[in-house]
Every structure is written in C-alpha cells, then in structure tokens.
C-alpha positions in Angstrom: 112.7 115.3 102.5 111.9 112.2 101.3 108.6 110.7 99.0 105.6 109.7 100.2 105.5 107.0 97.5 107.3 105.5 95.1 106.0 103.0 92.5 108.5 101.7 89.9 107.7 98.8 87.2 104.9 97.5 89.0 101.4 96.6 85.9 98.1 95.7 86.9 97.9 98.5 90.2 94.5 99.8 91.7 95.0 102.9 94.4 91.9 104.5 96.1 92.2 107.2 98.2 96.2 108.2 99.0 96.8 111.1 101.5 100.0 112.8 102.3 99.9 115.1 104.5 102.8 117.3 105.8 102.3 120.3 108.4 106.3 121.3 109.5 109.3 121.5 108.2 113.2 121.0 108.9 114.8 120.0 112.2 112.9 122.5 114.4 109.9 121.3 113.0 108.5 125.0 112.6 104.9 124.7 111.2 104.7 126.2 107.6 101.9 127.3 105.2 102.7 127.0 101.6 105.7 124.3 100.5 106.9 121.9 103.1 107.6 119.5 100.9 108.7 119.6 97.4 108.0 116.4 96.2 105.5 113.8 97.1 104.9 110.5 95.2 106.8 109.2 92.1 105.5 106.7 89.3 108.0 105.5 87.0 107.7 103.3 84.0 104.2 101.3 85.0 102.1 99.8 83.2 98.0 99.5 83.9 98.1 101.5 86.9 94.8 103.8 88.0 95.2 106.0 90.8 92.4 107.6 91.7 92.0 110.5 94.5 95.4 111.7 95.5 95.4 114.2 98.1 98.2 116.4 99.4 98.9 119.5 102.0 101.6 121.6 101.9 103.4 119.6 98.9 105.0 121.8 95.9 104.8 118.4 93.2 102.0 115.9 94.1 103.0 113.6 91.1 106.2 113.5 89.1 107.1 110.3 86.7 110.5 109.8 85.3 111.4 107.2 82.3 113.8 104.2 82.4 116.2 104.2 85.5 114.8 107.9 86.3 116.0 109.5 83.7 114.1 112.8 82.5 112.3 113.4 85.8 109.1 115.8 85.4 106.6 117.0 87.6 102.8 116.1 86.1 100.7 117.4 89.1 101.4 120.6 90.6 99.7 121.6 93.5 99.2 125.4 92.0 97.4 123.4 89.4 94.9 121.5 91.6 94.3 123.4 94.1 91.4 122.5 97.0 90.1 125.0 99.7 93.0 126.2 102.2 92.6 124.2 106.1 93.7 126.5 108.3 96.3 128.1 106.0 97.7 124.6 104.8 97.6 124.4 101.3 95.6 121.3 99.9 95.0 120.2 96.7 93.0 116.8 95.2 93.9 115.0 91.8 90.6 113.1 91.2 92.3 110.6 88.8 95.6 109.7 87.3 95.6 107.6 84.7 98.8 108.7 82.5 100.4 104.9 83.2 97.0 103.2 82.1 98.0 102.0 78.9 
C-alpha cells in the first residue's frame, strides 16, 4: 500500500490535525485489527515544518523521514510506541507533536 503523505523539501509548513485511517486490507478488502498498513506518512529533508496531532489506525509506522533522495529510510514514530485506546479492536495511536524538521 501506498502513504498517506508525503512531504519532501518543502520549509516554512504548519499541519493541524492529520488522520489516516485504514480499516481492511488486500484485494478482498478483509477487515483487520492490528497492521493494515505498514507505513503512513513520510517527511524528508524539510526545513521549519511543525506537525502537530498525527493520528493513525491500524498503521505499523506513523512517521518515517529519510535523508537526501531517500536514502537511509527510518521509522521515528511507531505506533507500539504511541499507542491511544483500541476502537473497536482497531489499533489507534496519536503523536501530539512532531517537530524533528523544526530547525
């Protein structure tokens, strides 16, 4: 599957509120209740950029960043790692603010 987002040599970038929600997975479109999707939204090499309340269900990476022309690609926000309260089985989780591309 693909991103959600993608955000690439972009400065001077305010985002409120960004939701990606995902509830089945592959052609059948089967629902499913832990990883549907491995990756969701991918910042690379950005300059003054605040993101502030990311929000994703069923998604295994909420944030990776990469470096010049994507190399060295690393997940920064795991979902295990911010986990928010289950919606009927879906796994959620909420990163209140990311600010690693601020400077």
């Amino acid at each position: 599957m693909g991103l959600y987002q993608l955000i690439r040599n972009s400065k001077n970038l305010n985002i409120y509120s960004s939701g990606f929600w995902n509830f089945v997975s592959g052609y059948s479109r089967t629902f499913c209740s832990d990883d549907c999707q491995e990756n969701a939204v991918l910042y690379e090499s950005n300059s003054k950029m605040y993101v502030y309340g990311i929000a994703t269900m069923n998604s295994k990476n909420m944030v990776l960043e990469s470096g010049v022309n994507g190399n060295e690609t690393f997940a920064v926000g795991v979902r295990t790692d911010n986990s928010a309260a289950q919606h009927d089985s879906f796994q959620a989780a909420v990163i209140a603010a990311y600010l690693r591309q601020s400077a």
